[in-house]
PDB file of N, CA, C and O in Angstrom:
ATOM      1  N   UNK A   1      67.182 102.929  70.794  1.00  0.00           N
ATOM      2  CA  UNK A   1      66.134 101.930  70.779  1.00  0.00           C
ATOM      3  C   UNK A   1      65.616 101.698  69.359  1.00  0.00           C
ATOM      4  O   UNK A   1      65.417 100.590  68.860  1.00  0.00           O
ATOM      5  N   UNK A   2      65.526 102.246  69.086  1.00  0.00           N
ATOM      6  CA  UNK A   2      64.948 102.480  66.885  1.00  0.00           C
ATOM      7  C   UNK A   2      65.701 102.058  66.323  1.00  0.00           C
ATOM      8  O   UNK A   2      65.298 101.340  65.407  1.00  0.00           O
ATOM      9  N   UNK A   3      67.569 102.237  66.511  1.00  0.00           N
ATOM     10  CA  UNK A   3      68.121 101.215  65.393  1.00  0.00           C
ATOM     11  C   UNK A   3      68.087  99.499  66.093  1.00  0.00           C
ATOM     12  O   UNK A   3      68.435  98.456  65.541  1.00  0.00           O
ATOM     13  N   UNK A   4      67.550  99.705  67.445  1.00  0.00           N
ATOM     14  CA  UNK A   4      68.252  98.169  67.754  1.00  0.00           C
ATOM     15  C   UNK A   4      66.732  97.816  67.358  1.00  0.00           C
ATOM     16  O   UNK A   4      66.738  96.621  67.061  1.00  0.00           O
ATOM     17  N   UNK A   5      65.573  98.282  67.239  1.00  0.00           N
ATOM     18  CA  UNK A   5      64.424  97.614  66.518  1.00  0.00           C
ATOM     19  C   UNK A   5      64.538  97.415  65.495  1.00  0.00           C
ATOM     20  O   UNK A   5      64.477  96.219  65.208  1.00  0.00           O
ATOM     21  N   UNK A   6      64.737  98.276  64.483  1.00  0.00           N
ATOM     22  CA  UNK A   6      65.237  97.974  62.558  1.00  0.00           C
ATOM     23  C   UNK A   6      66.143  97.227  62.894  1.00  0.00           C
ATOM     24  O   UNK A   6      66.151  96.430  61.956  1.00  0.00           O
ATOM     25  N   UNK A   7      67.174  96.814  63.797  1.00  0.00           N
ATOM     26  CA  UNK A   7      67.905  95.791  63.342  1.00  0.00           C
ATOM     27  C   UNK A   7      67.155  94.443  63.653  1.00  0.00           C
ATOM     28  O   UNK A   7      67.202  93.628  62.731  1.00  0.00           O
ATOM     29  N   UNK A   8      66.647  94.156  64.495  1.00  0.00           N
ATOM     30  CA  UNK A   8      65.894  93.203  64.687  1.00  0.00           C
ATOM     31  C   UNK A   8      65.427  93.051  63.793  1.00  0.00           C
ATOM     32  O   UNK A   8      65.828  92.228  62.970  1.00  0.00           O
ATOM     33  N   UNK A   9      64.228  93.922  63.605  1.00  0.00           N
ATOM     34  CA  UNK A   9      63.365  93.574  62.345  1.00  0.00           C
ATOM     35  C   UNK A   9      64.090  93.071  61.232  1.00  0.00           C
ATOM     36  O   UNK A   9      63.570  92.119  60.650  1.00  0.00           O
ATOM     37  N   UNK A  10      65.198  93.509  60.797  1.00  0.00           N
ATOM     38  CA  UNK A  10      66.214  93.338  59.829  1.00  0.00           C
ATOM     39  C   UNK A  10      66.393  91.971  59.673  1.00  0.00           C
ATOM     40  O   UNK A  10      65.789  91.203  58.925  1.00  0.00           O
ATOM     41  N   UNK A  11      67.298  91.748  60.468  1.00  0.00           N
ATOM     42  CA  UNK A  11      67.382  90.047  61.237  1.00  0.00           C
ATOM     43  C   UNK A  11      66.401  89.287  60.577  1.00  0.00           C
ATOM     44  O   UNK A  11      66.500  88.574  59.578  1.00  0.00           O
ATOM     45  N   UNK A  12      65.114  89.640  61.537  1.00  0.00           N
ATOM     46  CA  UNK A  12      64.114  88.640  61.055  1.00  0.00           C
ATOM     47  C   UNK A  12      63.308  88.663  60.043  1.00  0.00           C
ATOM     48  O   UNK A  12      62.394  87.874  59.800  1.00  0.00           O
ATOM     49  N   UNK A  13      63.780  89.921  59.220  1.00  0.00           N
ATOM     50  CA  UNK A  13      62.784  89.408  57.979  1.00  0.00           C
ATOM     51  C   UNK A  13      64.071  88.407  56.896  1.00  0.00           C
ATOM     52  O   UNK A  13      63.882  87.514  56.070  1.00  0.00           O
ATOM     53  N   UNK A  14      65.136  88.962  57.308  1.00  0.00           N
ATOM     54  CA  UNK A  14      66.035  88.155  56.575  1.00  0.00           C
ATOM     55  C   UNK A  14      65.770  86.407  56.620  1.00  0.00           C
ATOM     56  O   UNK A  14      65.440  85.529  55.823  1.00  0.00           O
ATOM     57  N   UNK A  15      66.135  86.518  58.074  1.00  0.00           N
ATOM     58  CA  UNK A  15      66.284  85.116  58.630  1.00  0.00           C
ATOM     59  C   UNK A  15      64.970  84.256  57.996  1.00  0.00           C
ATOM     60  O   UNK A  15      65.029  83.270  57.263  1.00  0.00           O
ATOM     61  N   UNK A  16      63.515  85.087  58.619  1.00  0.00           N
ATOM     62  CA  UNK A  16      62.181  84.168  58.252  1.00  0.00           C
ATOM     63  C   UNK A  16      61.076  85.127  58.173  1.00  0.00           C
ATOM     64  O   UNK A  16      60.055  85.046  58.856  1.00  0.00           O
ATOM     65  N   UNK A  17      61.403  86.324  57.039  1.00  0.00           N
ATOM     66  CA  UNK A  17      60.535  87.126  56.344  1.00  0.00           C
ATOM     67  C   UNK A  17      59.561  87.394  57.997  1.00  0.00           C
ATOM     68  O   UNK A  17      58.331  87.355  57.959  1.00  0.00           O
ATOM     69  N   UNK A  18      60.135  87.593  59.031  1.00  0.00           N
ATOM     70  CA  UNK A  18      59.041  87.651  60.659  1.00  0.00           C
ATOM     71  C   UNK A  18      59.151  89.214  60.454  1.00  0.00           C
ATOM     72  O   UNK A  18      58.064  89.595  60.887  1.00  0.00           O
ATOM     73  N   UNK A  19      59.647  90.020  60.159  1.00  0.00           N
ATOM     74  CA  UNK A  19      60.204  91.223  60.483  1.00  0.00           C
ATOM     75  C   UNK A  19      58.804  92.288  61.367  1.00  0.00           C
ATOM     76  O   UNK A  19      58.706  93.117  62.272  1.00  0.00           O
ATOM     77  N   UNK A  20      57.904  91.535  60.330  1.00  0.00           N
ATOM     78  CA  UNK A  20      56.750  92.347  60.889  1.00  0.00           C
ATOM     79  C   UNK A  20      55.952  92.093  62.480  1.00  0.00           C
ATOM     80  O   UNK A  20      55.217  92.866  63.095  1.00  0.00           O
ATOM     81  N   UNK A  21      56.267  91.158  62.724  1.00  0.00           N
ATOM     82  CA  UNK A  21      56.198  90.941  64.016  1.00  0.00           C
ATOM     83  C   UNK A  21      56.995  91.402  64.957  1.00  0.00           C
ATOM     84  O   UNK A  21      56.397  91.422  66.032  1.00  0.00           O
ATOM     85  N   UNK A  22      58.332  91.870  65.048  1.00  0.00           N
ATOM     86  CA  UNK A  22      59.228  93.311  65.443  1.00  0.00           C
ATOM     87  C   UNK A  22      58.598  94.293  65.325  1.00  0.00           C
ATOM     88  O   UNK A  22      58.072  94.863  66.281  1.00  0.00           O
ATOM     89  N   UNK A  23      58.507  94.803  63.751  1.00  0.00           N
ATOM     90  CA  UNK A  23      58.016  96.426  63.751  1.00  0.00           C
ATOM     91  C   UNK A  23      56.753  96.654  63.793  1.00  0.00           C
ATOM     92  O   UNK A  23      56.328  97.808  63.851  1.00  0.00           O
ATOM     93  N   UNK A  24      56.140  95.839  63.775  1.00  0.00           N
ATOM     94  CA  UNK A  24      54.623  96.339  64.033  1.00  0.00           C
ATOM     95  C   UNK A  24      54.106  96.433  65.604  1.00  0.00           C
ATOM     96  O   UNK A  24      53.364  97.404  65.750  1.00  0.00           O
ATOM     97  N   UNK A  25      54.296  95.729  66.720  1.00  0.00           N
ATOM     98  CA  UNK A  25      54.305  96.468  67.799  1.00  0.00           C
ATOM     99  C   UNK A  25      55.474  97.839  67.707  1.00  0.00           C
ATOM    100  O   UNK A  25      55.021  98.978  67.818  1.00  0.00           O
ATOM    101  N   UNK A  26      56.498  97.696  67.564  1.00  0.00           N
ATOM    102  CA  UNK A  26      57.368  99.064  68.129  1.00  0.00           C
ATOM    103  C   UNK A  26      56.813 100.392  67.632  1.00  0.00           C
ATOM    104  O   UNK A  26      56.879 101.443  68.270  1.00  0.00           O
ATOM    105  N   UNK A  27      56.006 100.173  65.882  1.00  0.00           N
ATOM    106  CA  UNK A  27      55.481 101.350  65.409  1.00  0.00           C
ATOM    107  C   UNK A  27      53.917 101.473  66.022  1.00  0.00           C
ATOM    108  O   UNK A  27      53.230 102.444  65.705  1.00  0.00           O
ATOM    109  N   UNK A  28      53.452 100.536  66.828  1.00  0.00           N
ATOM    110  CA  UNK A  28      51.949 100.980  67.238  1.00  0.00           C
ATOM    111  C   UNK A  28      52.196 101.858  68.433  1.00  0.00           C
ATOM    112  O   UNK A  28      51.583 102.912  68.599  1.00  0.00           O
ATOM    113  N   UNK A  29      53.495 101.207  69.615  1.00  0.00           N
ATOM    114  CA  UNK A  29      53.955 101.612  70.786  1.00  0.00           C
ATOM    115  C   UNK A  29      54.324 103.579  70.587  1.00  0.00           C
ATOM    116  O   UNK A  29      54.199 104.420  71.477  1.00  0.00           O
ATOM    117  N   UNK A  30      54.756 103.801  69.222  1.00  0.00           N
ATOM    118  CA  UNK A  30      55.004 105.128  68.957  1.00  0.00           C
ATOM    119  C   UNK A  30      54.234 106.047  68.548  1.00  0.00           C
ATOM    120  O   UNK A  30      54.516 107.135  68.046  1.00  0.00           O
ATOM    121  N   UNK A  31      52.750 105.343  68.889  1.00  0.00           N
ATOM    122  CA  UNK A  31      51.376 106.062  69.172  1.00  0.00           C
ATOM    123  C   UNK A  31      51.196 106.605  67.540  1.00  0.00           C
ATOM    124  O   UNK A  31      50.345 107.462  67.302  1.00  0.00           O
ATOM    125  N   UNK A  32      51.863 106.174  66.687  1.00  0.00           N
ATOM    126  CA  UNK A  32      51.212 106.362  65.323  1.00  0.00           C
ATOM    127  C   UNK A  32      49.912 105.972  64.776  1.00  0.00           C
ATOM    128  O   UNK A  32      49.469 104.867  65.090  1.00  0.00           O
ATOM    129  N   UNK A  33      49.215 106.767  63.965  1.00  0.00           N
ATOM    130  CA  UNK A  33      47.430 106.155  63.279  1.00  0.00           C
ATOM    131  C   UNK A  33      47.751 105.030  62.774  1.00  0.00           C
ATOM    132  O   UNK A  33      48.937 104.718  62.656  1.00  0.00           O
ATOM    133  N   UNK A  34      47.082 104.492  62.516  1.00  0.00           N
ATOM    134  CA  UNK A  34      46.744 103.166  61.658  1.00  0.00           C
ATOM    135  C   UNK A  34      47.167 103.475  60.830  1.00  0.00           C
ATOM    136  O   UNK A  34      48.343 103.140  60.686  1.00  0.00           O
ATOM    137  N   UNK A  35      46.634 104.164  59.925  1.00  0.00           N
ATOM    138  CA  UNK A  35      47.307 104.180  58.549  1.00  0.00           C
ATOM    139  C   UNK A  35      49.001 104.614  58.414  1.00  0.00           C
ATOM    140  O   UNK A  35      49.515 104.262  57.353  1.00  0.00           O
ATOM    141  N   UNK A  36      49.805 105.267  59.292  1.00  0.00           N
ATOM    142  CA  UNK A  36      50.692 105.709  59.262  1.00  0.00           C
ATOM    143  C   UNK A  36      51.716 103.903  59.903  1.00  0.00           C
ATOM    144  O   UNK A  36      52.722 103.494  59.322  1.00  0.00           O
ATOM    145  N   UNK A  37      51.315 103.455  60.676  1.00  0.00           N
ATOM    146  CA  UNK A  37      51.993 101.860  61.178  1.00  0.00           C
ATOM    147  C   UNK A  37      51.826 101.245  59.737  1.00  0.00           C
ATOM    148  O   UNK A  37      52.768 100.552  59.354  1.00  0.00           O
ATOM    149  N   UNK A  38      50.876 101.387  58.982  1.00  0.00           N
ATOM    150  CA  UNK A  38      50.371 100.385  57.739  1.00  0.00           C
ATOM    151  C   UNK A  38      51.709 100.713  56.829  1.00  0.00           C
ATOM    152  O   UNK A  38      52.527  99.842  56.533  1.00  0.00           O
ATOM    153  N   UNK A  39      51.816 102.118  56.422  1.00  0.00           N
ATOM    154  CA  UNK A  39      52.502 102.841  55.648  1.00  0.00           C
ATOM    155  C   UNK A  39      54.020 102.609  55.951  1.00  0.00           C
ATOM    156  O   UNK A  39      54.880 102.279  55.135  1.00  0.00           O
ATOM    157  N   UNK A  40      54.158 102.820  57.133  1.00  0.00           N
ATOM    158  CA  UNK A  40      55.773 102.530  57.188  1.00  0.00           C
ATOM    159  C   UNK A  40      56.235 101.656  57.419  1.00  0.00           C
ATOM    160  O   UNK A  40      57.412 101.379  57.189  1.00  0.00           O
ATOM    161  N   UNK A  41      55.044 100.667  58.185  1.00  0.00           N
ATOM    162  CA  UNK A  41      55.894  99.129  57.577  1.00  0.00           C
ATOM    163  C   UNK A  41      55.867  98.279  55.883  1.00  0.00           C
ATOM    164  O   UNK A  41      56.754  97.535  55.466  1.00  0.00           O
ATOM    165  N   UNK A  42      54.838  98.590  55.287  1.00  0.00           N
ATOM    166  CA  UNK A  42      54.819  98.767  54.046  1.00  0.00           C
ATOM    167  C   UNK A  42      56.638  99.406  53.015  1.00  0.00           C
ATOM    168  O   UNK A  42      57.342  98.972  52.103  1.00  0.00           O
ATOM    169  N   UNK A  43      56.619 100.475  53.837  1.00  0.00           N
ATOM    170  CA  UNK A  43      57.890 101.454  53.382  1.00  0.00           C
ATOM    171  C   UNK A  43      59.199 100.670  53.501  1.00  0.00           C
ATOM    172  O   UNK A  43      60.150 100.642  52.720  1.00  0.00           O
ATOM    173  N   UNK A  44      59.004  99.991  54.756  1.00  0.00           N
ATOM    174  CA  UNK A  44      60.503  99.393  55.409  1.00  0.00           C
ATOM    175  C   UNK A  44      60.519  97.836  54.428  1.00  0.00           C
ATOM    176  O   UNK A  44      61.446  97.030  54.509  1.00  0.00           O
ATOM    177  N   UNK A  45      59.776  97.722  53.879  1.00  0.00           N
ATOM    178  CA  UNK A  45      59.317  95.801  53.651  1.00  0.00           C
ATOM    179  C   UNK A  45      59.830  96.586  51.708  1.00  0.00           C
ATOM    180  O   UNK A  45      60.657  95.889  51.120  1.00  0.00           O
ATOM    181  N   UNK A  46      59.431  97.627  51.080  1.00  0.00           N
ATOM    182  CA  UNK A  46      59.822  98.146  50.027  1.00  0.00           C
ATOM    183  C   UNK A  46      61.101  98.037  49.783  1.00  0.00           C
ATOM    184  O   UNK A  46      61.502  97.562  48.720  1.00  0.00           O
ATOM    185  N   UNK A  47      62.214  98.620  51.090  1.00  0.00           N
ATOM    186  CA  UNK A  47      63.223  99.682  50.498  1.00  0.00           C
ATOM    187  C   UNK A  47      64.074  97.715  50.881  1.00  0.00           C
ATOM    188  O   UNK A  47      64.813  97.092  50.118  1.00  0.00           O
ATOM    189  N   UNK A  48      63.690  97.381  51.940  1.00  0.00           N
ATOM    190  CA  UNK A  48      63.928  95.885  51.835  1.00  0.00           C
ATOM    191  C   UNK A  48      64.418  94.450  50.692  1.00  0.00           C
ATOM    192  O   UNK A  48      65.030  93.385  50.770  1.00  0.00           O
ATOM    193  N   UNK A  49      63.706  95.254  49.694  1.00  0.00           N
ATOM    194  CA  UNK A  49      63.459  94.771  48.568  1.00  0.00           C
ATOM    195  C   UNK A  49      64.569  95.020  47.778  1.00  0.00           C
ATOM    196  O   UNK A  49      65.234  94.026  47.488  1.00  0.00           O
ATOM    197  N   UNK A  50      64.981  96.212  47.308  1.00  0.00           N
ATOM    198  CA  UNK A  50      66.247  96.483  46.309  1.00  0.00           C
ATOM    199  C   UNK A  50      66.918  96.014  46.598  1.00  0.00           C
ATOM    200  O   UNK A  50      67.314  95.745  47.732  1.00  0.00           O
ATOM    201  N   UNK A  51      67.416  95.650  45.161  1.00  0.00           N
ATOM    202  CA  UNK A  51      68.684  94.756  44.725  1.00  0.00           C
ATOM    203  C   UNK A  51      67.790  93.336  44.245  1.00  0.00           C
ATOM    204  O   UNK A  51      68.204  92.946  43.154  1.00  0.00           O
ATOM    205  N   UNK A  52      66.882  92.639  44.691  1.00  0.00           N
ATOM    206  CA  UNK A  52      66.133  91.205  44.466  1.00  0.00           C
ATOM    207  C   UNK A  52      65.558  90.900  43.565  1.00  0.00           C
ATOM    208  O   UNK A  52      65.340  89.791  43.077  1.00  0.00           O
ATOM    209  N   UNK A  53      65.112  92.437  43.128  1.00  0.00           N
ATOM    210  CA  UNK A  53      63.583  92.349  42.006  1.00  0.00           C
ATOM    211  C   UNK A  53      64.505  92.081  40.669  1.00  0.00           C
ATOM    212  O   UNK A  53      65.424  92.809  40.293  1.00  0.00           O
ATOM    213  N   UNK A  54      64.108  91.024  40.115  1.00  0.00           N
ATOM    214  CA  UNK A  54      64.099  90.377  38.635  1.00  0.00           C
ATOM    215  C   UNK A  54      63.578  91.095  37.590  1.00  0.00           C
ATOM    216  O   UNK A  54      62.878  92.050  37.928  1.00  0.00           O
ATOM    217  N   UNK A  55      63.709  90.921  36.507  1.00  0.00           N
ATOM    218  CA  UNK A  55      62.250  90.929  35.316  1.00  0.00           C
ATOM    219  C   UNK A  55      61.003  90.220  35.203  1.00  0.00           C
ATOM    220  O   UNK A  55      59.992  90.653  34.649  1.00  0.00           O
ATOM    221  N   UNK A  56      61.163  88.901  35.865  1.00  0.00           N
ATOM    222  CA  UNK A  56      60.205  88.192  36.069  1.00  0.00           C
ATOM    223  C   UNK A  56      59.185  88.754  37.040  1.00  0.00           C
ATOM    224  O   UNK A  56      58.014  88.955  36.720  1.00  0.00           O
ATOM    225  N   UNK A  57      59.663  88.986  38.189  1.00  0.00           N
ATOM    226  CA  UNK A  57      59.194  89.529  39.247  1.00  0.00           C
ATOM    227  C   UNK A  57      58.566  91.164  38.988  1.00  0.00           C
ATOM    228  O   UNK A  57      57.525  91.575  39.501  1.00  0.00           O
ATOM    229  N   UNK A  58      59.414  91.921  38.121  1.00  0.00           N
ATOM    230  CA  UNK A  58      58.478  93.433  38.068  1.00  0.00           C
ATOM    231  C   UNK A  58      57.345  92.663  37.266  1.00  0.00           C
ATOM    232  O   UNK A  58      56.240  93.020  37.675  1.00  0.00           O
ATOM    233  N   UNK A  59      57.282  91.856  36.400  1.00  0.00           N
ATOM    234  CA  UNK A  59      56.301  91.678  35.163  1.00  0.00           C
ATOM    235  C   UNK A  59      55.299  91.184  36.105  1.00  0.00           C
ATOM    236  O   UNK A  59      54.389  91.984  35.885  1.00  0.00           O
ATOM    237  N   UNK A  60      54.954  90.556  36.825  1.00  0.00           N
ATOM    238  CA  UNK A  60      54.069  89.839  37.807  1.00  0.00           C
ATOM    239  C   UNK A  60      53.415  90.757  38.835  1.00  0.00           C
ATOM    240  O   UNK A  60      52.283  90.759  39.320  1.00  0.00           O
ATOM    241  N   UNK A  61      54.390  91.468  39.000  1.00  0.00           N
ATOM    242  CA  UNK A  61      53.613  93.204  39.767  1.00  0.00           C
ATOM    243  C   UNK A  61      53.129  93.743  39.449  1.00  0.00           C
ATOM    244  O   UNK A  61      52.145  94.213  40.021  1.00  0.00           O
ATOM    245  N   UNK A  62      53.626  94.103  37.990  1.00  0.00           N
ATOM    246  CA  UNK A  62      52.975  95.091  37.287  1.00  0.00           C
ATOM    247  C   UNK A  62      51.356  94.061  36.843  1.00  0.00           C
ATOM    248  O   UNK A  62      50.227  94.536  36.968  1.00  0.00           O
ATOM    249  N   UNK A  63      51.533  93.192  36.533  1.00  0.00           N
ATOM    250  CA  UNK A  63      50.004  92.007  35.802  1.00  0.00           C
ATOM    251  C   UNK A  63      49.138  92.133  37.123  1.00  0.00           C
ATOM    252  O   UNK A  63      47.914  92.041  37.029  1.00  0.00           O
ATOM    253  N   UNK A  64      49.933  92.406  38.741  1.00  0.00           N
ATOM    254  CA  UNK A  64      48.992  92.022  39.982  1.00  0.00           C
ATOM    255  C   UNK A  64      48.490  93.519  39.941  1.00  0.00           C
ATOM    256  O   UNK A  64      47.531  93.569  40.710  1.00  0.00           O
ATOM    257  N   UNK A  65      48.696  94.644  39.433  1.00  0.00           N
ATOM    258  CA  UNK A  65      48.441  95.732  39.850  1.00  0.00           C
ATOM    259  C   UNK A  65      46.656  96.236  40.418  1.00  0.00           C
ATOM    260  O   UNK A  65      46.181  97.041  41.219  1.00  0.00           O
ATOM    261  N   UNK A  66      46.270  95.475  39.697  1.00  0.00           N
ATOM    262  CA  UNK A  66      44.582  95.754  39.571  1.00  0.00           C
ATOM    263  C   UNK A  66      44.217  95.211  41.066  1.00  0.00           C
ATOM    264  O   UNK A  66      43.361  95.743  41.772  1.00  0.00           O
ATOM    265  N   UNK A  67      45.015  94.039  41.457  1.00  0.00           N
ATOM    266  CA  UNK A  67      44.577  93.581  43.059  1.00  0.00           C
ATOM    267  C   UNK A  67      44.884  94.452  44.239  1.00  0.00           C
ATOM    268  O   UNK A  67      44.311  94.735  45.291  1.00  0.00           O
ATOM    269  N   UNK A  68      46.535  94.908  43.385  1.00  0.00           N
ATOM    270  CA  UNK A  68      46.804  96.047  44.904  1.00  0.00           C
ATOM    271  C   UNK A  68      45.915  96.859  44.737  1.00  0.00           C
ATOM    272  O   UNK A  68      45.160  96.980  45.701  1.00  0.00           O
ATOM    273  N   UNK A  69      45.645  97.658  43.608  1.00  0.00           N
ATOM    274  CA  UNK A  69      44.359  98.430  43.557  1.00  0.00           C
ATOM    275  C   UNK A  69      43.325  98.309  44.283  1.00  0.00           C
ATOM    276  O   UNK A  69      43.058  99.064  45.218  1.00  0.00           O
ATOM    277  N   UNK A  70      42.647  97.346  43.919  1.00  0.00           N
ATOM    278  CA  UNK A  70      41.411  96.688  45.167  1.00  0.00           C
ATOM    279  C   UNK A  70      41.540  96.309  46.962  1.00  0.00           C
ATOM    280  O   UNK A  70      40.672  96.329  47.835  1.00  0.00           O
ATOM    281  N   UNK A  71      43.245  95.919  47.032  1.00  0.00           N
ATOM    282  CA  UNK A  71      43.590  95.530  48.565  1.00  0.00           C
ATOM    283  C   UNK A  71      43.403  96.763  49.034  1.00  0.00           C
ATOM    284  O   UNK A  71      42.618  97.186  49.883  1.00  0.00           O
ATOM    285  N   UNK A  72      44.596  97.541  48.076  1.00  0.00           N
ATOM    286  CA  UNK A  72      44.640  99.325  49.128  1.00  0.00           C
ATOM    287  C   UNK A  72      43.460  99.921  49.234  1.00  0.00           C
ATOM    288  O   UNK A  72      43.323 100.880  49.993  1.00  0.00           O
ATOM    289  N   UNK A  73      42.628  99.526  48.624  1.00  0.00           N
ATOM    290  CA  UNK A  73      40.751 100.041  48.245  1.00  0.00           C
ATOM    291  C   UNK A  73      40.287  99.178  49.530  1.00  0.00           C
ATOM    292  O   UNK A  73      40.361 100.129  50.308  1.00  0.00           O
ATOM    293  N   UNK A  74      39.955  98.336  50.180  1.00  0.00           N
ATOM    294  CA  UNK A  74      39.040  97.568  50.855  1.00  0.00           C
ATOM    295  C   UNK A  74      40.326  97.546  52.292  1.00  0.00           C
ATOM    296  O   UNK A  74      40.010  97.369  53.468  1.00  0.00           O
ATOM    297  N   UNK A  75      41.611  97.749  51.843  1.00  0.00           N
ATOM    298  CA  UNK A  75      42.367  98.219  53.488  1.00  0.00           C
ATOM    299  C   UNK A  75      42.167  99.295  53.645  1.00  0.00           C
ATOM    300  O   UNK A  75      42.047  99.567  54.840  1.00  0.00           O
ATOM    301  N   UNK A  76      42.025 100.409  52.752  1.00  0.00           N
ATOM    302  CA  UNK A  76      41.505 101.521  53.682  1.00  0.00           C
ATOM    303  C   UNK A  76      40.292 101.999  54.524  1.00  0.00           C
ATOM    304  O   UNK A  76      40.224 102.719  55.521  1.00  0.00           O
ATOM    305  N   UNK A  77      39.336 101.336  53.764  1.00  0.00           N
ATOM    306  CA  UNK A  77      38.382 101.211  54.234  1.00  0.00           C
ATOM    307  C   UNK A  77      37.627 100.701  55.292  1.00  0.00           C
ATOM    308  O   UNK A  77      36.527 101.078  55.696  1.00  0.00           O
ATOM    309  N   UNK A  78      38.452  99.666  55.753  1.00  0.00           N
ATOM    310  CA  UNK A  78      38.416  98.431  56.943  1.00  0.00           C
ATOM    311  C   UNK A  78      39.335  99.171  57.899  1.00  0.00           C
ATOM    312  O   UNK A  78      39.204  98.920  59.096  1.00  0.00           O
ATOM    313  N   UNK A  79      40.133  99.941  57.565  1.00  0.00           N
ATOM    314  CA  UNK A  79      41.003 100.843  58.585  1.00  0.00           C
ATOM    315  C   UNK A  79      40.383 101.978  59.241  1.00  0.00           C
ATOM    316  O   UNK A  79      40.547 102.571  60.307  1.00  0.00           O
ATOM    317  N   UNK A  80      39.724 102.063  58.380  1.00  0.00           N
ATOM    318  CA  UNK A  80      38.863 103.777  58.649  1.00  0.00           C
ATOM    319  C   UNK A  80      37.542 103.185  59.991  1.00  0.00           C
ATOM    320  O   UNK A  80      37.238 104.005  60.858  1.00  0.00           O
ATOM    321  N   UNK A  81      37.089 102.221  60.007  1.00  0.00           N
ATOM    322  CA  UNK A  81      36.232 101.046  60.860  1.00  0.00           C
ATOM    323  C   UNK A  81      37.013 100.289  61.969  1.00  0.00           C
ATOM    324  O   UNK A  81      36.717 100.134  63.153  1.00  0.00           O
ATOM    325  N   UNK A  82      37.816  99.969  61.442  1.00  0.00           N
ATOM    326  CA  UNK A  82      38.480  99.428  62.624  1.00  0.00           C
ATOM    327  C   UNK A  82      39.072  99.977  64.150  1.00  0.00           C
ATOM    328  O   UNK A  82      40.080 100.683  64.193  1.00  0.00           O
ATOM    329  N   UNK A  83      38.320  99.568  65.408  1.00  0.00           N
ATOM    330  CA  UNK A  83      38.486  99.679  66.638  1.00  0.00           C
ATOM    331  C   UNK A  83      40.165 100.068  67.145  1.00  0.00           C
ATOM    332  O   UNK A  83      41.036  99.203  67.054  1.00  0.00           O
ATOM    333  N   UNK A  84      40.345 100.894  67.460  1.00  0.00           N
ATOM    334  CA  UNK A  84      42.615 100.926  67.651  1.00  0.00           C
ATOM    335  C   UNK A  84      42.373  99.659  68.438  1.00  0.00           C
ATOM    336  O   UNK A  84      43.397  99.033  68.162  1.00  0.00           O
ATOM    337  N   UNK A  85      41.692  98.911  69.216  1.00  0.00           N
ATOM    338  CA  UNK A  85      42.126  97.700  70.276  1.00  0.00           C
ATOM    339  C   UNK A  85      42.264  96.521  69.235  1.00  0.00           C
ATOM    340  O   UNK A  85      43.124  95.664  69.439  1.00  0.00           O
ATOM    341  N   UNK A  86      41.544  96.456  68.257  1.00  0.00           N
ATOM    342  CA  UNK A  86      41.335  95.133  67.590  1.00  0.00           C
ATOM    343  C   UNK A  86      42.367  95.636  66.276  1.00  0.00           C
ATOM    344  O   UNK A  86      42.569  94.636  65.587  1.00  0.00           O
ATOM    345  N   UNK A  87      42.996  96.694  65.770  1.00  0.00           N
ATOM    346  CA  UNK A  87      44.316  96.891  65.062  1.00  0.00           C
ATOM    347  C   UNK A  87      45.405  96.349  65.852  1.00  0.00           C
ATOM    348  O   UNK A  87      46.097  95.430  65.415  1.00  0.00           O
ATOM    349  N   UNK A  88      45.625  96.955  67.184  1.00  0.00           N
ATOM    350  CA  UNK A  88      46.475  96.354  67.886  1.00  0.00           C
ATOM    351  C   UNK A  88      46.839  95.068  68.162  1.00  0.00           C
ATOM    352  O   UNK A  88      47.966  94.586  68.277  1.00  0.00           O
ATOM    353  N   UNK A  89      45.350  94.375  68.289  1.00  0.00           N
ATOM    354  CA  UNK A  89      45.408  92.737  68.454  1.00  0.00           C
ATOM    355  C   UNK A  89      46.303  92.347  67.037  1.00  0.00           C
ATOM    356  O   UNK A  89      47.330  91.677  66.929  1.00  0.00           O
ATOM    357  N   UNK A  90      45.343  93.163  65.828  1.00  0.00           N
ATOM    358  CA  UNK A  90      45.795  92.180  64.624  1.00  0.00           C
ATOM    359  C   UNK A  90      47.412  92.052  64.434  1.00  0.00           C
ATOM    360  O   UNK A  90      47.874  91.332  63.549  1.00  0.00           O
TER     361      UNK A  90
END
């Protein structure tokens, strides 16, 4: 059941970047915390990535860094508050 979900997900992030709409129910269904669903779809959307990234593209990551700073700052925080029914919805 787990590879035929990563493949899905696979599929569809290829096809129309959806992927997360696959793995994010299958990783809530596997009774993982919030932060751990956040983290490994985060992880899977990363390793996703190699081979794509440019020079252009690290330089623009590295210049956004101060925002992920602040996102991962104000998502953890909103995670730590947040209801599991209304994570689930989101």
């Amino acid at each position: 059941m787990t590879g035929a979900v990563g493949l899905v997900a696979g599929v569809a992030s290829t096809v129309a970047h959806a992927g997360g709409v696959v793995l994010g129910p299958f990783l809530v269904s596997l009774g993982l915390s919030n932060a751990a669903v956040v983290a490994t779809a985060n992880a899977v959307v990363a390793v996703s990535q190699i081979g794509f990234l440019t020079g252009p593209i690290l330089l623009s990551s590295v210049l956004a860094l101060p925002c992920l700073f602040l996102g991962t700052w104000l998502g953890y925080r909103a995670n730590r508050r947040l209801p599991r029914r209304w994570f689930e919805l989101a």
